[in-house]
C-alpha positions in Angstrom: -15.4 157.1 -69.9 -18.8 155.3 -69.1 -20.8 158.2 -69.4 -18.4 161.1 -71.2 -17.6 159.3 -74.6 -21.6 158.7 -74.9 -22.3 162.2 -74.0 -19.6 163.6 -76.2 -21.0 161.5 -79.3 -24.8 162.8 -78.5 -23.8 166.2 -78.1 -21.5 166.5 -81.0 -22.9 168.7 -84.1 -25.8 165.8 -86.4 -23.2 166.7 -89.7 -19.5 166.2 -87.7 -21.0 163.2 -86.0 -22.2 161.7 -89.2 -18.9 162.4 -91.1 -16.5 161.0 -87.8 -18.7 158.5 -85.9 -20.0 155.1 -87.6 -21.4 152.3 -85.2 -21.0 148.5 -86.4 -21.9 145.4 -85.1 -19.8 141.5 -85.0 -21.0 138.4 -84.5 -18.9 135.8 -82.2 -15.2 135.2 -83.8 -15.7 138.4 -86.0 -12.4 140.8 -86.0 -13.1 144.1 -85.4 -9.9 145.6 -87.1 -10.9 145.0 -90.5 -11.7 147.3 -92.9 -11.0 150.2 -90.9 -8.9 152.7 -93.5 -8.8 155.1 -91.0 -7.2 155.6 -87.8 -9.4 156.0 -84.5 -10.8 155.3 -81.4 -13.0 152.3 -80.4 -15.9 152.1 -77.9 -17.0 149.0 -77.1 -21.2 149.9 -76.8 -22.5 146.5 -76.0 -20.7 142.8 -76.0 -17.0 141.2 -74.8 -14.4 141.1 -76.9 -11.0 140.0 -76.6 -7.8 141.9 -77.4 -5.1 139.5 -79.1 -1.4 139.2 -79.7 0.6 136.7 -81.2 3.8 135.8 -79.4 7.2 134.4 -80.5 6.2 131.3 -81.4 3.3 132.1 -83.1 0.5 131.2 -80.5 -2.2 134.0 -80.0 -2.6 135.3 -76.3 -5.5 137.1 -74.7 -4.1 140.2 -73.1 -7.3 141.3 -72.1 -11.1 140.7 -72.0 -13.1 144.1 -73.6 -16.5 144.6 -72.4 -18.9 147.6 -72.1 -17.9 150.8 -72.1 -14.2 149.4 -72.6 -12.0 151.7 -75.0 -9.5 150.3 -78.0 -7.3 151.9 -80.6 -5.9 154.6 -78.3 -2.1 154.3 -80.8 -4.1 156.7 -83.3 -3.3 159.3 -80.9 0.3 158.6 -81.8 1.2 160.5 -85.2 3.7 157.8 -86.6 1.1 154.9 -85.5 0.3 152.9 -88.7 -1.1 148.9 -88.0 -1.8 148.3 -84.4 0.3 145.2 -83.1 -2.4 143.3 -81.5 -6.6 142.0 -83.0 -9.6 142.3 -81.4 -12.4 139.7 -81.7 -15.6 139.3 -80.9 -16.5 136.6 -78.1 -20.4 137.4 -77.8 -22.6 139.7 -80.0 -20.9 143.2 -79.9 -21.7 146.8 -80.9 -18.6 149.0 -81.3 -18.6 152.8 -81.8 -15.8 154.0 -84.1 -14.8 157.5 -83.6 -12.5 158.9 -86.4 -9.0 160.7 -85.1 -10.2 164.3 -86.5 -13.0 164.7 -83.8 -11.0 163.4 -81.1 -8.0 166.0 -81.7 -11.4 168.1 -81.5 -12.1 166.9 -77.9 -9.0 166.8 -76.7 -8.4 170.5 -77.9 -11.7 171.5 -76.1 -13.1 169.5 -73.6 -10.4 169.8 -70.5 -12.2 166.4 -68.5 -12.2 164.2 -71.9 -8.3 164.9 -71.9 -7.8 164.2 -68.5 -9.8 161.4 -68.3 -8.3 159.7 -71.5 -4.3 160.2 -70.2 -5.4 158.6 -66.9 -6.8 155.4 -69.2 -3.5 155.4 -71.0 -2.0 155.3 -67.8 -3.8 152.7 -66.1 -3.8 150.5 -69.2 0.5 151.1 -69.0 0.3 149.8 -65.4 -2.2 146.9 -66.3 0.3 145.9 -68.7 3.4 145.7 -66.6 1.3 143.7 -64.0 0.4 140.7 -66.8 4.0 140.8 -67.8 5.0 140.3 -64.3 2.7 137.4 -63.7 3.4 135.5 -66.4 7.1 135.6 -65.9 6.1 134.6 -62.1 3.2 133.2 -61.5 2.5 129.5 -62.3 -0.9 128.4 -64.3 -3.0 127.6 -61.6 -2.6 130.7 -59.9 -2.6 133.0 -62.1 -6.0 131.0 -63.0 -7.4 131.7 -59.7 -6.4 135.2 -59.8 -7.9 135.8 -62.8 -11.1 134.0 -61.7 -11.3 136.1 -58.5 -9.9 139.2 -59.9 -11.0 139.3 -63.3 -9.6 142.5 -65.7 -9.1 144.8 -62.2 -6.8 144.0 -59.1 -7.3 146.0 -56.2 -3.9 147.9 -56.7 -4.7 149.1 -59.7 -8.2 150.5 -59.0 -9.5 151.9 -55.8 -13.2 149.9 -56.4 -13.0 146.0 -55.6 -12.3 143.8 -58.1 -15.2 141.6 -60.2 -14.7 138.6 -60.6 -14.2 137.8 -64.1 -17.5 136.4 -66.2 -17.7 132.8 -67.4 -15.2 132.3 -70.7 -15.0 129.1 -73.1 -11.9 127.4 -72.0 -9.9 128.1 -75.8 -10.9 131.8 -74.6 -9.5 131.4 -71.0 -6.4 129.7 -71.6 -4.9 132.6 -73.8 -6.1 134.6 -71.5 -4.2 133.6 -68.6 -1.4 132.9 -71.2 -1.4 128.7 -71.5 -2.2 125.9 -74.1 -5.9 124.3 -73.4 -3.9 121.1 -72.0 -2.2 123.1 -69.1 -5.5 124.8 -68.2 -7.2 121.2 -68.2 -4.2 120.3 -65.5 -4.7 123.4 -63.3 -8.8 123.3 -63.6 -8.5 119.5 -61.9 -5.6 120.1 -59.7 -7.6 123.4 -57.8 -10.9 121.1 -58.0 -9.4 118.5 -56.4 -8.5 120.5 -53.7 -11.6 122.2 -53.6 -10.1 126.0 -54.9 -12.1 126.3 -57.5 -15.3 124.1 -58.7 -16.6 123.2 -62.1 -20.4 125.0 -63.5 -21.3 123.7 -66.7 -17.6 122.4 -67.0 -16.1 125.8 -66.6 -14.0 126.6 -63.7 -15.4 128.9 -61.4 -15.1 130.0 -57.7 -17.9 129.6 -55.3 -17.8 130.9 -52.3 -15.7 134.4 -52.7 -16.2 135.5 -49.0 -13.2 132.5 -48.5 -10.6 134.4 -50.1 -8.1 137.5 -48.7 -9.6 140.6 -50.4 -6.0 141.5 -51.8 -6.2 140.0 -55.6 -2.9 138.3 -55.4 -3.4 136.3 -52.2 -6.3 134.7 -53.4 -5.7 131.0 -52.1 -7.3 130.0 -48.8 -5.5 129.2 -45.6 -4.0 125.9 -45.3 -4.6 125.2 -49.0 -1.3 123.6 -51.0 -1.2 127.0 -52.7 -0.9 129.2 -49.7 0.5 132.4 -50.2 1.6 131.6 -53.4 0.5 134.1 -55.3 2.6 136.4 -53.0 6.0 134.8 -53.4 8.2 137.9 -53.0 6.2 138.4 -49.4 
């Protein structure tokens, strides 16, 4: 979607596109859901974002970290979607195209690649999903905090491109993003720095040398470290 939605937007006719397509801009901790009275499609231009839930117990959790060219909003498609179960906020300065549901029934009715491209997102954002369920339920704090650091938003078995590491995040941000209160983060950030996993830039957690870790996402730990193979348990 990198280059189609843009291209789509700049060749759609000057009057649809000013009636359908509406740009706006948020500052850090801004939501981006607000005072939206119409269903649509979201683009993030320019920025990171992330996309929230609030579980059970009423804590919010990160289920994943937006960034350019990243797409949100995709339940309009669905005719008996009303209020989305999940925020977006701003973490940096963002830009975020809005594109209204009546010109993307207009795509999808006649532009064959922007329907197949957008049914292989829905289905790669379905198999992202399952994959965070299943590591939370089995993967403890410090490694799913070095896969996340290694892996970032993409393991390798869900793309065929290699994974990038994930881009520095304020620790609030980090820790409902790999699904933990600030304390347990603090515990995992010390407990991989002590044994020299991970190391601390500017007091956030990062991984230095990358070339010392398996390429496979989930087996991340280097050999003869405490948490060998661990992010492979079932193996």
């Amino acid at each position: 979607m990198r280059n189609l939605l843009p291209g789509l937007i700049a060749n759609t006719e000057q009057g649809l596109a000013d009636r359908h397509v509406c740009l706006r801009r948020y500052g850090p901790g801004r939501l981006v859901l607000e005072g939206y009275d119409r269903p649509g499609l979201f683009y993030i231009q320019h920025g990171r974002m992330e996309l929230l839930i609030t579980t059970a117990d009423g804590n919010e959790r990160c289920m994943r970290i937006l960034a350019e060219s990243d797409l949100f909003g995709l339940e309009c498609l669905h005719a008996g979607a009303t209020v989305p179960g999940y925020q977006v906020r701003a973490i940096t300065y963002s830009s975020v195209v809005h594109v209204d549901v009546e010109l993307l029934d207009l795509w999808l009715a006649t532009v064959p690649e922007f329907r197949h491209r957008l049914a292989a997102r829905i289905a790669a954002d379905i198999a992202r999903l399952e994959q965070e369920r299943e590591k939370t339920v089995a993967f403890s704090v410090a490694e799913r905090l070095v896969c996340y650091l290694r892996c970032g938003e993409t393991c390798a078995h869900l793309s065929p491109a290699p994974p990038e590491p994930a881009g520095p995040l304020p620790m609030a941000i980090l820790a409902r993003r790999i699904g933990c209160s600030p304390a347990y983060l603090s515990r995992a950030v010390r407990k991989l720095a002590q044994q020299g996993v991970v190391q601390r830039v500017n007091h956030l957690p990062r991984i230095d040398r990358m070339e010392n870790f398996s390429p496979c996402p989930c087996s991340v730990v280097p050999e003869g470290g405490e948490l060998r193979h661990a992010l492979r348990r079932s193996a």
